[in-house]
C-alpha positions in Angstrom: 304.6 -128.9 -103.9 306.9 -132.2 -103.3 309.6 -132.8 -104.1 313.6 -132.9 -102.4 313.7 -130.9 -99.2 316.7 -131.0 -96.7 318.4 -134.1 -96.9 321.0 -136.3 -94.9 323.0 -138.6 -96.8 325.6 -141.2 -95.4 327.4 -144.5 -96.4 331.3 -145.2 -97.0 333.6 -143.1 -99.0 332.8 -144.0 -102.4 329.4 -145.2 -102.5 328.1 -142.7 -105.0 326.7 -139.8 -102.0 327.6 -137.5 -104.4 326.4 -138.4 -107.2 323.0 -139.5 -105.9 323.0 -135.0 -104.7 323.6 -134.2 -108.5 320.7 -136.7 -108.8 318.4 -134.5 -106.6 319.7 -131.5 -107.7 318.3 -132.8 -111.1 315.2 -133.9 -110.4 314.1 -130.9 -108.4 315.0 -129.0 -111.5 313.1 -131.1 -113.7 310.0 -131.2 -111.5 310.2 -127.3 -110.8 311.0 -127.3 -107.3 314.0 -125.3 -108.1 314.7 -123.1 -111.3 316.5 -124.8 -113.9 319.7 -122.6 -113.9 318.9 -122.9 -110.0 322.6 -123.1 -108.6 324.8 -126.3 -106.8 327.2 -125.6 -104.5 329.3 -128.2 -103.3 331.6 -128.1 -100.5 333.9 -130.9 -98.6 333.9 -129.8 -94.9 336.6 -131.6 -93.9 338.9 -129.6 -95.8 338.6 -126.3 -93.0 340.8 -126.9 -90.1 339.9 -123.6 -88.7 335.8 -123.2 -87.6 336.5 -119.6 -88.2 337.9 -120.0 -91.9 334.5 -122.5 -92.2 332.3 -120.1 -90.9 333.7 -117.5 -93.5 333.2 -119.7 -95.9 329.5 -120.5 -95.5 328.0 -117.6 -94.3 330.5 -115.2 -96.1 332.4 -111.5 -94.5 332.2 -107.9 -94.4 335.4 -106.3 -94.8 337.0 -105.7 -91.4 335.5 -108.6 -89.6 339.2 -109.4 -88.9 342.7 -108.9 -90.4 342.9 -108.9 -93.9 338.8 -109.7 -94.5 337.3 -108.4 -97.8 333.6 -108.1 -98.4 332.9 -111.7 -99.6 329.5 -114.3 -100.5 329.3 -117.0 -98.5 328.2 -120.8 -100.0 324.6 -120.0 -98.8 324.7 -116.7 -101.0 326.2 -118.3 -103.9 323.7 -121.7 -103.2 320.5 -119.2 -102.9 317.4 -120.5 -104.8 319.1 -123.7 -105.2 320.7 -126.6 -103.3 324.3 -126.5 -100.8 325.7 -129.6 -100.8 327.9 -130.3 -97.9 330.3 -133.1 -98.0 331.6 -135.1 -95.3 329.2 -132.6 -92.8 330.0 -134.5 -89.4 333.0 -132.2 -89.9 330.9 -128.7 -89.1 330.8 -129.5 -85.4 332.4 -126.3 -84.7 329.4 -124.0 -86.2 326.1 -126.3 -86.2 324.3 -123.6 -84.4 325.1 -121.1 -87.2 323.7 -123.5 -89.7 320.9 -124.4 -87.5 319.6 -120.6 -87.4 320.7 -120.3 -90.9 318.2 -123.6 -92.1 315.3 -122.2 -89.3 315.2 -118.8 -90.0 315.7 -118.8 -93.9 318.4 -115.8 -92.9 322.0 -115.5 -93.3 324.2 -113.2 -91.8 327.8 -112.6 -93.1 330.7 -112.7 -90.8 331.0 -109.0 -89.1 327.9 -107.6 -90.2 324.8 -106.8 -88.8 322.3 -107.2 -91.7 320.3 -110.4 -92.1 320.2 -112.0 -95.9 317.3 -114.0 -97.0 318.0 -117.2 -98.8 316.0 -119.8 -99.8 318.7 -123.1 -99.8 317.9 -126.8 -99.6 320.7 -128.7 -98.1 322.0 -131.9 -98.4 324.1 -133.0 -96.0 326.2 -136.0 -96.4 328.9 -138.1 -93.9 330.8 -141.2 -93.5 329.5 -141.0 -89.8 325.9 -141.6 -88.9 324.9 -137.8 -87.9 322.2 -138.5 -85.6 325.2 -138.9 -83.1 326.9 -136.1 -84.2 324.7 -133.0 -85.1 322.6 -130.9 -82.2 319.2 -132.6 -82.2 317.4 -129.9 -83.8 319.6 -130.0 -86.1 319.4 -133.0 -87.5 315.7 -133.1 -87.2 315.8 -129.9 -89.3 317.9 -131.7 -92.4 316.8 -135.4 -91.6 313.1 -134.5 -94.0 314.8 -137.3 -96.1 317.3 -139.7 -95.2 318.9 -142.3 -97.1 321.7 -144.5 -96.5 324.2 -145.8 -99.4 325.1 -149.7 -98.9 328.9 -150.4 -99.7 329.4 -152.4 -102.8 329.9 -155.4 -100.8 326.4 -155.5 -99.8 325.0 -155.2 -103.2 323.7 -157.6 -105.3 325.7 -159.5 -108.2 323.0 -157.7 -110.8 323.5 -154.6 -109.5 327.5 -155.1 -110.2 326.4 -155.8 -113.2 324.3 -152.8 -113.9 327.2 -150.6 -112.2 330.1 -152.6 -114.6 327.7 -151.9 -117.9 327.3 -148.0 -116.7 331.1 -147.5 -116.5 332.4 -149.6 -119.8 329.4 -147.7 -121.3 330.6 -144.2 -120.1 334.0 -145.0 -121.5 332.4 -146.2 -124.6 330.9 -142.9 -124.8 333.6 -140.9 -123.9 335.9 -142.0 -126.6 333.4 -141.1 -129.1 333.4 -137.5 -127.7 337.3 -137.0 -127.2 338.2 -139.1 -130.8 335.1 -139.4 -132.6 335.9 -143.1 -132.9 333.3 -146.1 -131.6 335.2 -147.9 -129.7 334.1 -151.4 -128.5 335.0 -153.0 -125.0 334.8 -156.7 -124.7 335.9 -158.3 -121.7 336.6 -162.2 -121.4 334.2 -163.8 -118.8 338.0 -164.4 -116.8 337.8 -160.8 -116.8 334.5 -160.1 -115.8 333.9 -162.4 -113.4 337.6 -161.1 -111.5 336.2 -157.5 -111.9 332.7 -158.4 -110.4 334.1 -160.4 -107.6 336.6 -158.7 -106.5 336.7 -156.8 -102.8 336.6 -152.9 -103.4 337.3 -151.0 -100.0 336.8 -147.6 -101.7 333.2 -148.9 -102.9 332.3 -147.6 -106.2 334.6 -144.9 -107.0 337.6 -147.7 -107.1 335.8 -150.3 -109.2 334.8 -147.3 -111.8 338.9 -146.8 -111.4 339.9 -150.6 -112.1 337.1 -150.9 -114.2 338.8 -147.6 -116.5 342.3 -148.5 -115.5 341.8 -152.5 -117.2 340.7 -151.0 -120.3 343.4 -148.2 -120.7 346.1 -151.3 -120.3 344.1 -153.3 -123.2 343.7 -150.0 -125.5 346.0 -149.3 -128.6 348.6 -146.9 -129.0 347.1 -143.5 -129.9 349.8 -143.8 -132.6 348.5 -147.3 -133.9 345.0 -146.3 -134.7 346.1 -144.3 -138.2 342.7 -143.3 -139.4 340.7 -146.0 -138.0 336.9 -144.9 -137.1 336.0 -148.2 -135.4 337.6 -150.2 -132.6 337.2 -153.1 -130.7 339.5 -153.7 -127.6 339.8 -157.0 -125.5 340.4 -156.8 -121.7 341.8 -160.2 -120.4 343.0 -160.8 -117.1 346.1 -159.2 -117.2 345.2 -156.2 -118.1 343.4 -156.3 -114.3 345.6 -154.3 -111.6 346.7 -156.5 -109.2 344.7 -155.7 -106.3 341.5 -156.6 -108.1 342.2 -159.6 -109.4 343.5 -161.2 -106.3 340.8 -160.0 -103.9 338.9 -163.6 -102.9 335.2 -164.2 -103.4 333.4 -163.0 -101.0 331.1 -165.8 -100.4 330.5 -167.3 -96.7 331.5 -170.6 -97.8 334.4 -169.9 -100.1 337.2 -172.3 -99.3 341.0 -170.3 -98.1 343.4 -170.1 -101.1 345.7 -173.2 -100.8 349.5 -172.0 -100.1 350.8 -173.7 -103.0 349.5 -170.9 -105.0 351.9 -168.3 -104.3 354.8 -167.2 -106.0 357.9 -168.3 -103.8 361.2 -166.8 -104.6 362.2 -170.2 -106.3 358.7 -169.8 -108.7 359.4 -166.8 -109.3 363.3 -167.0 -110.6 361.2 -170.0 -112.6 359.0 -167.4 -113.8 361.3 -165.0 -115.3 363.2 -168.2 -116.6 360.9 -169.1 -118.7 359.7 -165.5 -119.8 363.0 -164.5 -120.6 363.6 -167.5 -123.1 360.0 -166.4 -124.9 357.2 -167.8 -123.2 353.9 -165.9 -122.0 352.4 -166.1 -118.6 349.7 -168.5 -120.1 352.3 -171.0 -121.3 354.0 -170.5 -118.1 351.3 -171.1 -116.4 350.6 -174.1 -117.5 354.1 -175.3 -117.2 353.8 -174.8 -113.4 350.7 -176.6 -113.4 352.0 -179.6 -114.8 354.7 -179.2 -112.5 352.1 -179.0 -109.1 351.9 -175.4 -108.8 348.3 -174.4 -109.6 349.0 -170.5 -110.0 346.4 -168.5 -112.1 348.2 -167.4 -115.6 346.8 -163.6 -114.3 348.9 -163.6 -111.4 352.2 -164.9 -113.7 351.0 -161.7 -115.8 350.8 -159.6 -113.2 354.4 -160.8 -111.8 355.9 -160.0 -114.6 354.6 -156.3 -115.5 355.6 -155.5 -111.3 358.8 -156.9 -112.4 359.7 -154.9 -115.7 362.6 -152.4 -115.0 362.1 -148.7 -114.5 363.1 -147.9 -118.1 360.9 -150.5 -119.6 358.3 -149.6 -117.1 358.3 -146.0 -118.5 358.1 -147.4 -122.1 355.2 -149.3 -121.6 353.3 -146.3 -120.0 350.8 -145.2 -123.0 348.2 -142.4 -123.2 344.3 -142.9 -122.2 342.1 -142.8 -125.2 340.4 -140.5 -123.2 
C-alpha cells in the first residue's frame, strides 16, 4: 500500500516542518497506513547535550545499564505502530548508526540489554540544515523515501500570505467561540493588512501567526467591557501592529530606500509628546508633521508613543487575550 514512509523534512525555523508531520501523521491515519489511535511521538534533538542521555532516550534502558538507570521505553517503543518525529535531527550525529540499524533492521535494543524489540516506526526527520551533508549516506538514503523542502515566507507568494493571514485571523475567530462562546469578528483596515502582508518575518510563519495574534489582542476589548455581549466585531488599525512588523520595508527588488527625513529625531520626538500631551492622537500628529515637512507614517507616531508610556501606565494598559 502507499502512502507516507520515512521522510526528511528541512527549511528555516518556523516554516510550518512541524505541522506539515502532524499533516502526515493524519493522512496515513486516514488512508490506513497506520491505525487511527496509531501513536506520534515528537522529539527536539537538540535539546540532549549528552549522546548518551539521547541514546537513552530513543532506544530506552534496562535497569543497571549505568548509575541510577531504571527499566525505561524508549521513543521507538512508545512511537511503535506509528510515526517518531524527530525535530531539528542534524543534531543526532552522535548515534546515527544506532538509528540506522534501528530503521534497517525494524529492531530496537534498549540501552544495557541484550534482547532485540520489534517495532514497526515511520520516521520523519526534520532540520534547519540540509542532511544530505550531515547524516551517514545510508542513512539518509534510508529516510530520504520522501523529501520535501519548506520555502521561508519570503519566498512565498502574496496569495499564499493571503491564504496563511485568512487561516490565522480564522483560527482566532474560532478560538474565541470555544473559550467564550462569543462570535467574534476581526476586521483589519487595508493599512493594516497590507503592513501585516509585507512585512519581513525572520522567524517565517510561526512569527507572522504571533503578530498576526498579538495585533488583534491590542485591538480586542476588555474582558470586563463585554457585559453579556454574544457578538463582537474588533478593528485592527496600524497601531495596534508591533513595531517590528510594521516597519519591516517591502521587499520588492525595486523598492526605493526610506528617505531619512522619516525618522523620529530627538527634536520630533519631544514634538511628539508635545503635542500628545496637550490631547492630540498620532493621526493628528501626524499630519501636523507633515504639513511641517516630516512625512512620518501616523503608525510609527503610535507606536512611539505606546514605547514611551511609563512602566506604571505600561502595566495598566496590559489586558487579558480573549483567548
Amino acid at each position: 500500500m502507499g502512502g507516507p514512509r520515512h521522510s526528511i523534512i528541512t527549511g528555516e525555523s518556523g516554516t510550518g516542518k512541524t505541522m506539515l508531520a502532524n499533516l502526515i501523521y493524519n493522512y496515513a491515519k486516514q488512508i490506513g497506513v497506520i491505525g487511527k489511535n496509531a501513536p506520534f511521538i515528537e522529539i527536539n534533538c537538540a535539546q540532549f547535550t549528552n549522546p548518551d542521555i539521547a541514546a537513552m532516550e530513543i532506544f530506552g534502558s534496562v535497569e543497571g545499564a549505568y548509575t541510577g538507570s531504571k527499566k525505561k521505553k524508549g521513543l521507538f517503543e512508545q512511537a511503535n505502530g506509528g510515526i517518531l518525529f524527530l525535530d531539528e535531527a542534524h543534531t543526532i550525529e552522535n548515534y546515527q548508526n544506532l538509528l540506522l540499524k534501528a530503521i534497517e533492521s525494524g529492531k530496537i535494543r534498549r540501552i544495557g540489554d541484550t534482547k532485540e524489540i520489534d517495532i514497526n516506526v515511520i520516521v520523519i526527520a526534520a532540520s534547519t540544515k540540509n542532511l544530505h551533508e550531515v547524516f551517514l549516506p545510508e542513512l539518509y538514503q534510508r529516510l530520504a523515501q520522501y523529501e520535501m523542502h519548506l520555502p521561508a515566507l519570503r519566498e512565498r507568494s502574496l496569495a499564499e500570505k493571503e491564504n496563511l493571514f485568512r487561516h490565522f485571523v480564522m483560527r482566532y475567530e474560532n478560538a474565541v467561540w470555544e473559550a467564550r462562546h462569543i462570535r467574534y469578528h476581526v476586521i483589519f483596515t487595508p493599512e493594516a493588512k497590507h503592513a501585516i502582508l509585507n512585512a519581513v518575518y525572520p522567524r517565517n510563519i510561526r512569527q507572522m501567526r504571533d503578530v498576526i495574534n498579538y495585533s488583534i489582542d491590542a485591538s480586542s476589548p476588555l474582558i470586563e467591557d463585554i457585559g453579556e455581549k454574544t457578538e463582537i466585531t474588533t478593528v485592527v488599525d496600524m497601531e495596534h501592529i508591533p513595531f517590528e512588523a510594521a516597519e519591516q520595508p517591502e521587499t520588492a527588488e525595486n523598492s526605493e530606500p526610506v528617505a531619512p527625513d522619516d525618522k523620529i529625531t530627538d527634536q520630533i520626538a519631544q514634538f511628539i509628546q508635545e503635542q500628545n500631551a496637550s490631547g492630540l492622537g498620532p493621526r493628528k500628529i501626524a499630519r501636523q508633521l507633515e504639513a511641517m515637512g516630516f512625512p512620518i507614517p501616523y503608525y510609527k507616531v503610535a507606536y512611539f508613543l505606546k514605547k514611551n508610556i511609563s512602566a506604571k501606565e505600561a502595566e495598566t494598559a496590559r489586558k487579558p487575550s480573549l483567548i
